[in-house]
DRENVO-909837 format. One record per atom (N, C-alpha, C, O): x, y, z; atom name. Coordinates in steps of 0.001 Angstrom, whole numbers, padded with zeros to 6 digits, always signed. Each point is the difference from the previous one (the first is absolute). Layout:
+---------+---------+---------+--------+
:    east :   north :      up : torkol :
+---------+---------+---------+--------+
:       X :       Y :       Z :     CA :
...
+---------+---------+---------+--------+
***
This chain:
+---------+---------+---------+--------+
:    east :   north :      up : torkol :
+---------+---------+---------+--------+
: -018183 : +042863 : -004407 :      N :
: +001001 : -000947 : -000461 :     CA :
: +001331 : +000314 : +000675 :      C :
: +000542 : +001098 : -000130 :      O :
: +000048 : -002244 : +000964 :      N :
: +001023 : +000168 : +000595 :     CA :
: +001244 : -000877 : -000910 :      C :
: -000304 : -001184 : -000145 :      O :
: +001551 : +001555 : -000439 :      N :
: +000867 : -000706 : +000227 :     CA :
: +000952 : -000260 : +001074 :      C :
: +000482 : +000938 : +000635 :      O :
: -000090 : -002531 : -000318 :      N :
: +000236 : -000570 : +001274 :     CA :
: +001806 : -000626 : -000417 :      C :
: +000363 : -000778 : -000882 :      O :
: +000500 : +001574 : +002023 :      N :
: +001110 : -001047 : -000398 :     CA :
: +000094 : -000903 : +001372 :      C :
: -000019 : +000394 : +001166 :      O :
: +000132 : -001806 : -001708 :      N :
: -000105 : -000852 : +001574 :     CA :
: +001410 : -000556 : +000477 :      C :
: +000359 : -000869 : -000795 :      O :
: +000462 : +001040 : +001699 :      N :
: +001412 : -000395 : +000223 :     CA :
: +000086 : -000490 : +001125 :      C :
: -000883 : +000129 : +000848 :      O :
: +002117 : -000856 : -000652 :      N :
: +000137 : -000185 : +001157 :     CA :
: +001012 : -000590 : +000636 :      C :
: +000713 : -000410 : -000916 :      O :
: +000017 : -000019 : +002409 :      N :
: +001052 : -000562 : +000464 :     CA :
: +001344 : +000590 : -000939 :      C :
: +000679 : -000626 : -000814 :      O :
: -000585 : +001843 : +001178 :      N :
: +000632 : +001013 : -000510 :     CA :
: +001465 : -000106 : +000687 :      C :
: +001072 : +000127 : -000592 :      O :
: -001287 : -000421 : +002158 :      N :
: +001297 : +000098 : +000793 :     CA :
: +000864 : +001124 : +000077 :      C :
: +001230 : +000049 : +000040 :      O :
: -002156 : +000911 : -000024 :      N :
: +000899 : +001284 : -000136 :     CA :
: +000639 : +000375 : -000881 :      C :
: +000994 : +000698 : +000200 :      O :
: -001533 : -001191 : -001855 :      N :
: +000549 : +000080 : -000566 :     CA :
: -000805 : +001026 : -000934 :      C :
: -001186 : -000321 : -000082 :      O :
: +001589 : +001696 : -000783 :      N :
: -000725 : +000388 : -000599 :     CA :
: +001142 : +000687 : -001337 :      C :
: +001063 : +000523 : +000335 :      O :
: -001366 : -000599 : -001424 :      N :
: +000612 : +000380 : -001225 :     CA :
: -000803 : +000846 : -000555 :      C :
: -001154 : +000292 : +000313 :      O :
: +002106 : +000264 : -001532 :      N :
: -000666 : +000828 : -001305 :     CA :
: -000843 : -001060 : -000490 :      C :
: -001150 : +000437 : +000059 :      O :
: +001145 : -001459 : -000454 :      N :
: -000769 : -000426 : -000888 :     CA :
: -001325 : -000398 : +000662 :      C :
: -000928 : +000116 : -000801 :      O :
: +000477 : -000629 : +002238 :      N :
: -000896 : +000056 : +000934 :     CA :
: -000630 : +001036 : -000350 :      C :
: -001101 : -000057 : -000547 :      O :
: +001802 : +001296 : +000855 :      N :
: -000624 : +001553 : -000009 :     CA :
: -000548 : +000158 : -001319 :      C :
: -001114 : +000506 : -000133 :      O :
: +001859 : -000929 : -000957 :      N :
: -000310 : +000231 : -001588 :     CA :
: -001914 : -000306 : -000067 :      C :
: -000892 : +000624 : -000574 :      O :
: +000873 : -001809 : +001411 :      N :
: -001582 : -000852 : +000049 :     CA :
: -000616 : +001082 : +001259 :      C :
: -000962 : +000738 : -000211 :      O :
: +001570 : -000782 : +001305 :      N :
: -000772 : +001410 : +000563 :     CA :
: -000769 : +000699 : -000359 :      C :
: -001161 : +000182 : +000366 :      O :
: +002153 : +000568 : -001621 :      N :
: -000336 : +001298 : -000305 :     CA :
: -001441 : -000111 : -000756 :      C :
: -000771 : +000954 : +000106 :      O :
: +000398 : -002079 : -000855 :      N :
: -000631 : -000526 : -000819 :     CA :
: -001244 : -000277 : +000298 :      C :
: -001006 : -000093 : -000704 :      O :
: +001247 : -000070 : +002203 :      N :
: -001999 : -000577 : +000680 :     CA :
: -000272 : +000911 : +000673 :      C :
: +000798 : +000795 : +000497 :      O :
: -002204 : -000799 : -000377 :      N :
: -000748 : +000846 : +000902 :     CA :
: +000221 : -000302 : +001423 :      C :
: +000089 : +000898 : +000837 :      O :
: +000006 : -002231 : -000531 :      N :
: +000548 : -000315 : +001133 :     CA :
: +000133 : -000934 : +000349 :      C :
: -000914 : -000794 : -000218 :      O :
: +002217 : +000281 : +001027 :      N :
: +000925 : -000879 : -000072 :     CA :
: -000430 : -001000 : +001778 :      C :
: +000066 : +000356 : +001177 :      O :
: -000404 : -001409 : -001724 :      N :
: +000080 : -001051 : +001220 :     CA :
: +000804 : -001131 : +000562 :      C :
: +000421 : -000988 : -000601 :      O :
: -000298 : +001273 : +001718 :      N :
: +001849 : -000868 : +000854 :     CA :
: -000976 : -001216 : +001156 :      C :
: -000662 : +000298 : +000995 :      O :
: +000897 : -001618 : -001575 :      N :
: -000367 : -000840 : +000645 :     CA :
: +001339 : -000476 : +001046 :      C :
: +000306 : -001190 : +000085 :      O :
: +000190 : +001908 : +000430 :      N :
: +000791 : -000479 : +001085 :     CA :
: +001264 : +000142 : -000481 :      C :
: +000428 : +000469 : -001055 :      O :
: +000216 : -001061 : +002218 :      N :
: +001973 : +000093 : +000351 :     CA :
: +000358 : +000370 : -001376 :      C :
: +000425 : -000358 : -001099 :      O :
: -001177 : +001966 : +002382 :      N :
: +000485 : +001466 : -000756 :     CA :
: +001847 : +000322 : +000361 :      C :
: +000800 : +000555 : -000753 :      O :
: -000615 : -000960 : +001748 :      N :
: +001727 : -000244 : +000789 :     CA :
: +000274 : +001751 : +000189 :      C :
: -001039 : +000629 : +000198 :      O :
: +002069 : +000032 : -000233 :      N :
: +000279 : +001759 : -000197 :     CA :
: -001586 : +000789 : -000260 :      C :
: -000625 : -000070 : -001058 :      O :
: +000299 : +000613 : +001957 :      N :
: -001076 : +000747 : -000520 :     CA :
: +000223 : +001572 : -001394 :      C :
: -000813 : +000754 : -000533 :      O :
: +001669 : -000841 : +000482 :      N :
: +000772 : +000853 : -000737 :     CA :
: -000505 : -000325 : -001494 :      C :
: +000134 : +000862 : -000869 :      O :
: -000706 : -002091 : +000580 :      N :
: -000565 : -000761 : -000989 :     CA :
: -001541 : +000666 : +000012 :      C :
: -000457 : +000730 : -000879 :      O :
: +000005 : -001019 : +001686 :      N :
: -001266 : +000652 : +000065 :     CA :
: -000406 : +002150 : +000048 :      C :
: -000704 : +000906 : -000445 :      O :
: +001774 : -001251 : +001313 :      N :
: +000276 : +001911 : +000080 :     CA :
: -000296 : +000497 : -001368 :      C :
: -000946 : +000685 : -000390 :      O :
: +002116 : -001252 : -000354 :      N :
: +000404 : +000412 : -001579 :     CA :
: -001265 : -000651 : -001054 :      C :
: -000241 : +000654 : -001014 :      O :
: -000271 : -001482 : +001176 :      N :
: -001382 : -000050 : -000814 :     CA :
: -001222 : +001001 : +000230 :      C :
: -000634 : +000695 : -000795 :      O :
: +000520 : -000910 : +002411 :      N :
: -001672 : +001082 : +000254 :     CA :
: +000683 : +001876 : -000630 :      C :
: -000861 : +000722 : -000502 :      O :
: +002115 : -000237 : +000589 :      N :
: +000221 : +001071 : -000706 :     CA :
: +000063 : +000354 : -001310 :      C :
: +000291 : +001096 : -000480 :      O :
: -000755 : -002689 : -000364 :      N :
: -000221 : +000217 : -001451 :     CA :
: -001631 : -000182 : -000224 :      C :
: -000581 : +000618 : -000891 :      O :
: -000112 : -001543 : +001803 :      N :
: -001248 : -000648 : -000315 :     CA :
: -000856 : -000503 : +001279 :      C :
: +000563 : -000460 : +000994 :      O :
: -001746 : +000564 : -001083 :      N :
: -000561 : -000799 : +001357 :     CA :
: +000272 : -001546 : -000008 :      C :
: -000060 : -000840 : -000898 :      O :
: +000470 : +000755 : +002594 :      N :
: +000647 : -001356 : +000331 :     CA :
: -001398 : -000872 : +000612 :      C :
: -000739 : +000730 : +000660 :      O :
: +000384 : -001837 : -000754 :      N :
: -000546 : -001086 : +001052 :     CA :
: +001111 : -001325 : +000238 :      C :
: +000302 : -000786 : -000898 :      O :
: +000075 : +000744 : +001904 :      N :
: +001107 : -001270 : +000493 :     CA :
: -000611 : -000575 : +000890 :      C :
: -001035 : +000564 : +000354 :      O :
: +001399 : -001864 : +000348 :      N :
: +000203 : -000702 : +000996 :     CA :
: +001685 : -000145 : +000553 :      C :
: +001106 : +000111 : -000529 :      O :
: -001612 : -000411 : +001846 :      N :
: +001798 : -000550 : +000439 :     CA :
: -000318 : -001362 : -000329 :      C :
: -001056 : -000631 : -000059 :      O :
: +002605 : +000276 : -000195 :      N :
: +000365 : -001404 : -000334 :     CA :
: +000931 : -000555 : +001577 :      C :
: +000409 : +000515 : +001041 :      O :
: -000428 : -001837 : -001688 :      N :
: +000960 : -000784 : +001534 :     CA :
: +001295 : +000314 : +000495 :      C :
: +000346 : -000433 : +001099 :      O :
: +000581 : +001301 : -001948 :      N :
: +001074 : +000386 : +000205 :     CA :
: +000096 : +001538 : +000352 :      C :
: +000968 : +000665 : +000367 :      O :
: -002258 : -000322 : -000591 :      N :
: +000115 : +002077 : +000403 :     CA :
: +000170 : +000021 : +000784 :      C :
: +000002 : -001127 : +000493 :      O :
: +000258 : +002071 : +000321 :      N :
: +000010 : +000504 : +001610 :     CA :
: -000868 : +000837 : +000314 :      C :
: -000731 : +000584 : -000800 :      O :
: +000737 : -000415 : +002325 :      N :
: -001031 : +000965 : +000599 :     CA :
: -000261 : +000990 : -000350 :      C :
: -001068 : +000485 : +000372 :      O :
: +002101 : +000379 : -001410 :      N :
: -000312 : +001120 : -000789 :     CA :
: -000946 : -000019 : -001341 :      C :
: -000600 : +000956 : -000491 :      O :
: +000633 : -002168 : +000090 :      N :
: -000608 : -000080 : -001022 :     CA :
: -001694 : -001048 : +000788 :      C :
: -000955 : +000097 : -000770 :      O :
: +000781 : -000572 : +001498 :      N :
: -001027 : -000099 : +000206 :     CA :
: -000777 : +000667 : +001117 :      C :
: -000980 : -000548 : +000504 :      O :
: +001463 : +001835 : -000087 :      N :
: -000248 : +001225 : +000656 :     CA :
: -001205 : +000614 : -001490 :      C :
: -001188 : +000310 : -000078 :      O :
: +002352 : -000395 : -000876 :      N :
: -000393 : +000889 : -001183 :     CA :
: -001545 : -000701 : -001057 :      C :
: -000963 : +000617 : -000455 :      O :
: +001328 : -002167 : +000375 :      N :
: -000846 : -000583 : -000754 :     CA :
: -000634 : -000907 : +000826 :      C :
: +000546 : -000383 : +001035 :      O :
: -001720 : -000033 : -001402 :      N :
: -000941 : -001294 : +000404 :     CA :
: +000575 : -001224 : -000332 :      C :
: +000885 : +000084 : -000851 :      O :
: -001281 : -001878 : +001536 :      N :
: -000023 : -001285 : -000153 :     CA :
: -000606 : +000005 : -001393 :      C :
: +000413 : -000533 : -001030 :      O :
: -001530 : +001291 : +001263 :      N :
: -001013 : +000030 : -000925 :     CA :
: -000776 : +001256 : -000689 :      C :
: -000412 : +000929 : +000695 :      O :
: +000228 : -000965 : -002203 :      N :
: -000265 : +000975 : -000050 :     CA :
: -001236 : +000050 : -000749 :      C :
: +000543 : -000239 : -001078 :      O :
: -002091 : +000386 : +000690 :      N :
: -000850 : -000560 : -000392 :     CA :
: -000720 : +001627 : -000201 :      C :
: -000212 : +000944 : +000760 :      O :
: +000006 : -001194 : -002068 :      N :
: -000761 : +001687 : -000528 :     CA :
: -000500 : -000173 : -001145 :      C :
: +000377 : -001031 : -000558 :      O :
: -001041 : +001623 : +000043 :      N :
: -000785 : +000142 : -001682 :     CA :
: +000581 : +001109 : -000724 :      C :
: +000044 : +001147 : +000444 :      O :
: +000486 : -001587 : -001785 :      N :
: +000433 : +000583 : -001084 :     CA :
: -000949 : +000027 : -001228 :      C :
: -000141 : -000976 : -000737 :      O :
: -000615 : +002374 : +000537 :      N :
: -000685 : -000316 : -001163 :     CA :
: -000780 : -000825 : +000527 :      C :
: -000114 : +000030 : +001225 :      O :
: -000608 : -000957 : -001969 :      N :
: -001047 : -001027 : +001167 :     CA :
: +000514 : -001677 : -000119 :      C :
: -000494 : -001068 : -000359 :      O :
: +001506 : +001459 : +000777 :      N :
: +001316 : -001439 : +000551 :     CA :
: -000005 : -000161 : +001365 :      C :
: +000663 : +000911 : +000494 :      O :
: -001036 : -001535 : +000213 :      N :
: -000025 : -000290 : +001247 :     CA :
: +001162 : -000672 : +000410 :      C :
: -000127 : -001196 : +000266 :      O :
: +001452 : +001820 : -000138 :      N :
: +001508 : -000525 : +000414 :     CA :
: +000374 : -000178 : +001163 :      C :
: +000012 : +000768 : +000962 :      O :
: +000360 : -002025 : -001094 :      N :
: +001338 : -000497 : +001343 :     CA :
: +001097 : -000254 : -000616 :      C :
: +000134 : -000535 : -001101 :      O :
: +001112 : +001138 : +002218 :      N :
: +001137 : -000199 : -000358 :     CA :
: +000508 : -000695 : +001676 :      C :
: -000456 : +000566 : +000994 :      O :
: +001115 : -001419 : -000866 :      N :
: +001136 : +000028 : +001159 :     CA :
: +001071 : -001214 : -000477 :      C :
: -000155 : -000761 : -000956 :      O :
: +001122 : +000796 : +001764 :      N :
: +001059 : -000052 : -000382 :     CA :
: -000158 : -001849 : -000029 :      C :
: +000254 : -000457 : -001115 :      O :
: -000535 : -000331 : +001911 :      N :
: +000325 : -001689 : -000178 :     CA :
: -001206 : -000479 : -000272 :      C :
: -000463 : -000664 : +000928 :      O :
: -000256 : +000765 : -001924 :      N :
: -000815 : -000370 : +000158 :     CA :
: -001231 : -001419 : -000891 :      C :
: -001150 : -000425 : -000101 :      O :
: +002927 : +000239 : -000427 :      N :
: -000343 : -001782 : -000222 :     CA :
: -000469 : +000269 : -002185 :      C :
: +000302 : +000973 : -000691 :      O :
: -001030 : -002188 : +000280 :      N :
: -000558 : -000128 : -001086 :     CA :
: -001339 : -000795 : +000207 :      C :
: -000403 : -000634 : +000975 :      O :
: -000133 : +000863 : -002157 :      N :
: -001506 : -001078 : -000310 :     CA :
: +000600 : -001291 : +000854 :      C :
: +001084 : -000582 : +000051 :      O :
: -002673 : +000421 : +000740 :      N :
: +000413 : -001389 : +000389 :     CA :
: +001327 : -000568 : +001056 :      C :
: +000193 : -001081 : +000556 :      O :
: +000557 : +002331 : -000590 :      N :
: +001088 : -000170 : +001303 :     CA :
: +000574 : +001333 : +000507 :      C :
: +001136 : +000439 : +000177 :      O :
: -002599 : +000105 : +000012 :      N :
: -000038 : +001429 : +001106 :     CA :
: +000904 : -000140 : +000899 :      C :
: +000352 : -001150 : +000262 :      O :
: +000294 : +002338 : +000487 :      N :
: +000410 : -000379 : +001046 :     CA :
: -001274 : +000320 : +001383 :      C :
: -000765 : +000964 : +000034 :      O :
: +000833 : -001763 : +000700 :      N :
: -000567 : -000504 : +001320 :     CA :
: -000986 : +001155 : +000445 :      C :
: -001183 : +000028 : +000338 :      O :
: +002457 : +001169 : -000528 :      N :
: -001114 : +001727 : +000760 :     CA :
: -000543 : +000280 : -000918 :      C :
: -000766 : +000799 : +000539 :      O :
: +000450 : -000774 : -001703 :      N :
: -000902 : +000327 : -000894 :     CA :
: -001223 : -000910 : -000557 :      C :
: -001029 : +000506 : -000448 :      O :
: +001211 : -001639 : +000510 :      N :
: -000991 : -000862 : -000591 :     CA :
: -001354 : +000055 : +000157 :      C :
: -000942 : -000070 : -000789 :      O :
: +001032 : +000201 : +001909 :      N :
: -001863 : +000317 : +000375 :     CA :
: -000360 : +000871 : -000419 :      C :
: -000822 : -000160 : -000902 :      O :
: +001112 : +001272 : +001194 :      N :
: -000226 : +001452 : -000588 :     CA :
: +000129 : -000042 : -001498 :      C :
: -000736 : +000849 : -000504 :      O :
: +001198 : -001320 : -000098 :      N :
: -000108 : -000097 : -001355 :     CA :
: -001008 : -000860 : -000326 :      C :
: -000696 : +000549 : -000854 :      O :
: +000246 : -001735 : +001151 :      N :
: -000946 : -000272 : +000212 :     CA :
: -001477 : +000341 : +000371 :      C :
: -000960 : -000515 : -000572 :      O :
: +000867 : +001395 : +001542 :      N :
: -001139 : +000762 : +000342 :     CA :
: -000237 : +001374 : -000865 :      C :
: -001129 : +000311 : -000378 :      O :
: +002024 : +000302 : +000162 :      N :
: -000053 : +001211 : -000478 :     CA :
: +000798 : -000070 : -001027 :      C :
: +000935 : +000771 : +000216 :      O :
: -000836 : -001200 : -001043 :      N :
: +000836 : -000400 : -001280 :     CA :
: +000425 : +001708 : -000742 :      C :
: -000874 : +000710 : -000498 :      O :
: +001957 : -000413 : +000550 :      N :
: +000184 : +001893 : -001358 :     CA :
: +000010 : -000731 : -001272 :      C :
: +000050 : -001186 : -000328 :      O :
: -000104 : +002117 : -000164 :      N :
: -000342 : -000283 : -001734 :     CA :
: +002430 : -000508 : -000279 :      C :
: +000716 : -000874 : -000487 :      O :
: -000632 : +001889 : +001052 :      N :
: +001860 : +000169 : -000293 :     CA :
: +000508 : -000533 : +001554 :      C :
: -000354 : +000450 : +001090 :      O :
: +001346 : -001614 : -001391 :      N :
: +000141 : -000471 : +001222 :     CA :
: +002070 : +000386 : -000007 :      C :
: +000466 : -001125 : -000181 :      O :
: +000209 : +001683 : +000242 :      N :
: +001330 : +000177 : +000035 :     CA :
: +000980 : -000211 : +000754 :      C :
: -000180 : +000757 : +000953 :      O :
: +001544 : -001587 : -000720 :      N :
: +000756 : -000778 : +000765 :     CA :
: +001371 : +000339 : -000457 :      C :
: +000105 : +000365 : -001171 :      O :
: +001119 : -000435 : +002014 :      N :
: +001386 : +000325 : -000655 :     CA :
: +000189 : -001512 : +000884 :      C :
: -000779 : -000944 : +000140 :      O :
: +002229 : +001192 : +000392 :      N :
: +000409 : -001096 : +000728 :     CA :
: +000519 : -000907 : -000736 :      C :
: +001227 : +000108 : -000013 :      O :
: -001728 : -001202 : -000787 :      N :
: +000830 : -001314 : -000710 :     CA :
: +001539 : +000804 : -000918 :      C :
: +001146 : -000404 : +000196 :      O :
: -001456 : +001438 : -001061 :      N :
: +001094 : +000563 : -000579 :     CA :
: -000529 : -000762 : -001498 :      C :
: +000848 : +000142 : -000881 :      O :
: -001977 : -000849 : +000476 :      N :
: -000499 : -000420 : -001425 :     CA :
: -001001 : +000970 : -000322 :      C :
: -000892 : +000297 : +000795 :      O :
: +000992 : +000141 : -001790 :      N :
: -001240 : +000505 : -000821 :     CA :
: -001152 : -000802 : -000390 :      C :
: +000062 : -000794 : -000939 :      O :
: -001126 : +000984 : +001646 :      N :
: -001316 : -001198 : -000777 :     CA :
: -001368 : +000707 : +000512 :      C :
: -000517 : +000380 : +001050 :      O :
: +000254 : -000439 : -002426 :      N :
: -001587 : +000541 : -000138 :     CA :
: -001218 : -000999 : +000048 :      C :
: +000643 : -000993 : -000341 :      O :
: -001623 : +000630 : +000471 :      N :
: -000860 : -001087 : -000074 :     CA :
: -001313 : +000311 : +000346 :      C :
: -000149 : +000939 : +000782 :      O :
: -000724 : -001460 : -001148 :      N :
: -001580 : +000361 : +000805 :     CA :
: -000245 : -001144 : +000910 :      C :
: +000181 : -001199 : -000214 :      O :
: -000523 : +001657 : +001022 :      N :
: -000906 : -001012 : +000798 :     CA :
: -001236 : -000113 : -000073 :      C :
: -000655 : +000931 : +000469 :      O :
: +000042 : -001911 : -000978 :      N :
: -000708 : -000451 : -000389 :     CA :
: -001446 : -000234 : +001472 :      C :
: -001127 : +000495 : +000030 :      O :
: +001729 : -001310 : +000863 :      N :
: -000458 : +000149 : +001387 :     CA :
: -000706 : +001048 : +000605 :      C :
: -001115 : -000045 : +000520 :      O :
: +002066 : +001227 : -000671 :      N :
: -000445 : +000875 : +000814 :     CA :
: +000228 : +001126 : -000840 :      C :
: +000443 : +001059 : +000445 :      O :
: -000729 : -001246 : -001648 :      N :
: -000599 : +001013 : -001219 :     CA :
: +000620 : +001191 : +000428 :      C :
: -000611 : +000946 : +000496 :      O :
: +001883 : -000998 : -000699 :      N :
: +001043 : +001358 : +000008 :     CA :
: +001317 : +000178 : -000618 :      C :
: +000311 : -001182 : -000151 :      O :
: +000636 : +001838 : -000291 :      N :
: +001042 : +000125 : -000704 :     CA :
: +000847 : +000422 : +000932 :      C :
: +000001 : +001078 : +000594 :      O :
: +001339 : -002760 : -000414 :      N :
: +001074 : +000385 : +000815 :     CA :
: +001159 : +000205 : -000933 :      C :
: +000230 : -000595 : -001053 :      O :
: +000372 : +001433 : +001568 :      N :
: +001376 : +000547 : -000813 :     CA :
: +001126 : -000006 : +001242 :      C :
: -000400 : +000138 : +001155 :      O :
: +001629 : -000281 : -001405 :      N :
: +001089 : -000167 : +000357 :     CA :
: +000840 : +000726 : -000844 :      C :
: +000069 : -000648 : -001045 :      O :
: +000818 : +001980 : +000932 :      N :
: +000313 : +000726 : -000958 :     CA :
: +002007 : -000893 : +000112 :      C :
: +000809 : +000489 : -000788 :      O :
: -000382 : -001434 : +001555 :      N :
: +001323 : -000134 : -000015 :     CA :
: +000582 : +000910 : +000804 :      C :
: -000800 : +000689 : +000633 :      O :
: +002366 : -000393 : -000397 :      N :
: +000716 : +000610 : +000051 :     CA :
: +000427 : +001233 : -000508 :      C :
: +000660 : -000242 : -001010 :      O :
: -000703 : +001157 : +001170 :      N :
: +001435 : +000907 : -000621 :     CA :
: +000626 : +000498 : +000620 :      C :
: +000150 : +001168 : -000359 :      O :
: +000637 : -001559 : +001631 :      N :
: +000974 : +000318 : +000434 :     CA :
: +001086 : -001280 : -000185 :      C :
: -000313 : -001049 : -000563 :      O :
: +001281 : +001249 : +000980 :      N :
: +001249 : -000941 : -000420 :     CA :
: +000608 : -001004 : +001381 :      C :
: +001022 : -000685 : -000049 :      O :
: -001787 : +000796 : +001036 :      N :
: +000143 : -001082 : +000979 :     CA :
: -000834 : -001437 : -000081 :      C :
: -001229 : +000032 : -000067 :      O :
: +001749 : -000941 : +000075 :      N :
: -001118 : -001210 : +000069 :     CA :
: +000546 : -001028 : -001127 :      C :
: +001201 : -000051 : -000266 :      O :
: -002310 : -000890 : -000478 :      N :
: +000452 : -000962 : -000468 :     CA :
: -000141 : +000088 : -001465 :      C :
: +000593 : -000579 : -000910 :      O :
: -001644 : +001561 : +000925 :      N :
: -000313 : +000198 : -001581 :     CA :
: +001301 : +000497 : -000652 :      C :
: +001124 : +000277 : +000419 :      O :
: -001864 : -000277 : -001869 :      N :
: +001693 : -000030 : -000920 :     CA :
: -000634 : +001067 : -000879 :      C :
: +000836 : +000731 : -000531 :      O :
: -002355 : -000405 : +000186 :      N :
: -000007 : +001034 : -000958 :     CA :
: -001318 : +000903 : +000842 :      C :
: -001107 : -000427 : +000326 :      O :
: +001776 : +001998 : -000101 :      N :
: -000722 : +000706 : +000594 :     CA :
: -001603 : +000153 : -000885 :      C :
: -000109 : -000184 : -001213 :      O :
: -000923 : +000521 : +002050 :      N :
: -000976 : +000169 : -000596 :     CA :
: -001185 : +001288 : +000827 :      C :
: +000146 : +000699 : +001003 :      O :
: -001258 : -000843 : -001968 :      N :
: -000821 : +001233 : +000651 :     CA :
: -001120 : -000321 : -001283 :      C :
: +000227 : -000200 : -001194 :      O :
: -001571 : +000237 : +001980 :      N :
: -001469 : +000231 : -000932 :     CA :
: -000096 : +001567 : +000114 :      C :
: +000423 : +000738 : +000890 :      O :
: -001175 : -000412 : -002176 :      N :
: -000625 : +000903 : -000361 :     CA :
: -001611 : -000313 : -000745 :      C :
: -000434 : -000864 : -000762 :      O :
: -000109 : +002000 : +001407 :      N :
: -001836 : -000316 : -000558 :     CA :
: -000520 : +001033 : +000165 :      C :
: +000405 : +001056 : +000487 :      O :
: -002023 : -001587 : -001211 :      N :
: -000573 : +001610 : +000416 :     CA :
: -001520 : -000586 : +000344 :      C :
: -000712 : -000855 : -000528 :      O :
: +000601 : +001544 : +001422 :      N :
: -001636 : +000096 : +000763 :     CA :
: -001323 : +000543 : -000721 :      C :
: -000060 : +001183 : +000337 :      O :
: -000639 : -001370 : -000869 :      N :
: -001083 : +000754 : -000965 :     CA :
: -001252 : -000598 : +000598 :      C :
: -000666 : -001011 : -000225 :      O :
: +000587 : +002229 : +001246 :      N :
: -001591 : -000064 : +000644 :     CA :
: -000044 : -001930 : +000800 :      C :
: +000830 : -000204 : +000886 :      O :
: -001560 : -000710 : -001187 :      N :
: +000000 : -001053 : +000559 :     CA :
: +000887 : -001329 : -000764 :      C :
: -000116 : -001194 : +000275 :      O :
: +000902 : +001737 : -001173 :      N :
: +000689 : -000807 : -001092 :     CA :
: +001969 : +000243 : +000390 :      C :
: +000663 : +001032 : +000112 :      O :
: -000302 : -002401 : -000010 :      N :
: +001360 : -000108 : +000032 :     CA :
: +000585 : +000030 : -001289 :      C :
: -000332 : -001012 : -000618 :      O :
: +000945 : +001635 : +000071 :      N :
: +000616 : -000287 : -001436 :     CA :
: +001689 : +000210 : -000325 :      C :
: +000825 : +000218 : +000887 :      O :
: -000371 : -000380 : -002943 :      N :
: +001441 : +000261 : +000235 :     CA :
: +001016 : +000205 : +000846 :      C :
: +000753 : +000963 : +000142 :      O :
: -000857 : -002330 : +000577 :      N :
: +000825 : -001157 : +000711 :     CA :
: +001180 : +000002 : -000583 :      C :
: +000078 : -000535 : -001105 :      O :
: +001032 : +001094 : +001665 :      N :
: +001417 : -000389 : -000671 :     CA :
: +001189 : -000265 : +000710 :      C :
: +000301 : +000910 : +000772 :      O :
: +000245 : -001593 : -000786 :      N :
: +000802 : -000517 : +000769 :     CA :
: +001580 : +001525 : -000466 :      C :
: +000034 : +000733 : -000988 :      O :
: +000837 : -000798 : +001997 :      N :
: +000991 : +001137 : -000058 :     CA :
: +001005 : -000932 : +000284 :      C :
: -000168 : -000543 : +001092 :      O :
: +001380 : +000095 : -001850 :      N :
: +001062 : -000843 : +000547 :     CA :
: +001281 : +001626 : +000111 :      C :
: +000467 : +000863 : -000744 :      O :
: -000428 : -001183 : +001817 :      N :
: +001626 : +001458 : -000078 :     CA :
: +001152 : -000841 : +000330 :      C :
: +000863 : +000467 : +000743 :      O :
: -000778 : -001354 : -001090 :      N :
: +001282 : -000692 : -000102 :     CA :
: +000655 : -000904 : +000306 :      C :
: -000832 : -000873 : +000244 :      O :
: +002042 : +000360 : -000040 :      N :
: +000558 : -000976 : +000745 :     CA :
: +000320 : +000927 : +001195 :      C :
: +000110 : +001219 : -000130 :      O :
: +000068 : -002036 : +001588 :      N :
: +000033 : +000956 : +000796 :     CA :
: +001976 : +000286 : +000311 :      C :
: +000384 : +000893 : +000755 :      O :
+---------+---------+---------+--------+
***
């Protein structure tokens, strides 16, 4: 049993109260525009990290992380990368592949909305954890938390940390 904190489009941004949820999971996943790697530095020294680069990182940060990052948790067959659309309006580089090889956990940052949903199609659970960094359009920071139990996704909770 893993607990999972899911965040993302951080912008270099990292706080106590981020860390407060850190401290809290077994290990913490960054779907992109991670921005300052200093964000990431300061998480993998509390907890194991899995990230992607996002569209705004730089060569340092996608030196460091994958487009894509696709692994099994517990018996969760996960993708995470950073643009990678919703049910029904994938973006373009992923569709097929989600299609052919469908993960059980499909994970995306990028829009800056929080939205969870199943797809029904291609019989998998996409999550979008929002924002919690303070660049962009959103107005209330956010972050999922969950936990992995063997082949079962469960206690799903949404984390609002604030106005930004």
């Amino acid at each position: 049993m893993k607990n999972i904190l899911l965040l993302s489009d951080t912008h270099s941004h990292i706080d106590d109260t981020i860390l407060k949820y850190v401290i809290q999971a077994d290990e913490v996943w960054h779907a992109g525009d991670i921005g300052n790697l200093i964000v990431t530095d300061t998480i993998q020294k509390l907890k194991p990290l899995r990230a992607v680069y996002g569209n705004i990182d730089d060569d340092k940060a996608r030196m460091e992380f994958p487009l894509n990052n696709r692994f099994m948790c517990e018996g969760i067959d996960v993708w995470i990368t950073h643009i990678g659309g919703y049910p029904g309006k994938y973006n373009q580089a992923v569709r097929e592949e989600l299609a052919a090889n469908p993960p059980k956990l499909f994970i995306c940052g990028h829009s800056h909305i929080l939205k969870v949903m199943f797809d029904k199609k291609n019989n998998l659970l996409h999550m979008n954890p929002g924002a919690c960094g303070k660049s962009g359009f959103h107005q209330v920071r956010t972050m999922l938390r969950f936990v992995i139990d063997d082949d079962k996704i469960k206690d799903l909770e949404i984390v609002e940390i604030g106005k930004k």
